[in-house]
N, C-alpha and C positions, 0 to 999 in steps of 0.2 A: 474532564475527559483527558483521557493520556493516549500515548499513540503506540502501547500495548496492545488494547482492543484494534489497533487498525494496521497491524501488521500483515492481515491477509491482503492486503494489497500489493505486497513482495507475494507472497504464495502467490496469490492469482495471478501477477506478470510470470511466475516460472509455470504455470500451468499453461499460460498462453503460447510460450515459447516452446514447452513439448508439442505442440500440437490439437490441443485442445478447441473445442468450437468458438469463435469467436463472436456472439451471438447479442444482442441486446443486454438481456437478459445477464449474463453471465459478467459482461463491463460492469455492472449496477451491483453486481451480487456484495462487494463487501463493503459500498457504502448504507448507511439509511433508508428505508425507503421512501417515495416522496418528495427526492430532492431536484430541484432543476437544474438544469446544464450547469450553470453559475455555481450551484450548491456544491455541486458533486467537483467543479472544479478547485470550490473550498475546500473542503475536504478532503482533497488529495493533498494540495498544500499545504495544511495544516498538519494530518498523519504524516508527511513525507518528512517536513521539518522536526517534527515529536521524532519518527524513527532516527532522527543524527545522536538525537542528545541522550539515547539508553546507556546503560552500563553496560559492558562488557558480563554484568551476572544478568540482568535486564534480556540483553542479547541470547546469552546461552539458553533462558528460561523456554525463550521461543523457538529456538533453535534456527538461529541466523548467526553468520560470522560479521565481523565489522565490514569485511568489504562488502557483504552483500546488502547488509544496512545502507551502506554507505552508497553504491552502487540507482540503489532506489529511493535513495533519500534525495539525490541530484538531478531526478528526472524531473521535467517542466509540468504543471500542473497537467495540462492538457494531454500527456501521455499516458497511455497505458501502462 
């Protein structure tokens, strides 16, 4: 697994930040489903540290600049 597939986790914090609903439901959306507190808290941590180490062509593909990788790549697992 790479942390290509889990870069909606930057999408989804700037969708939360427009104003978006902040709903059960919506927190869960770009992990697996099925995962428990613990899981999903892996899972953040593991995409967040994948998103540091992309390439700059890696980065463009998805359409993220380094700071914003960067940005979301530092946040603690527990956050949104």
């Amino acid at each position: 697994m790479n942390g290509l597939s889990d870069v909606r986790l930057t999408l989804h914090s700037q969708e939360l930040a427009a104003g978006q609903r902040n709903d059960a439901r919506n927190l869960m959306r770009s992990a697996p489903s099925g995962l428990s507190l613990w899981g999903l808290f892996w899972h953040r941590r593991h995409t967040r540290k994948a998103l540091l180490t992309l390439t700059p062509e890696q980065l463009k593909d998805v359409g993220l600049t380094r700071e914003q990788a960067r940005e979301e790549g530092v946040k603690p697992f527990w956050r949104i």
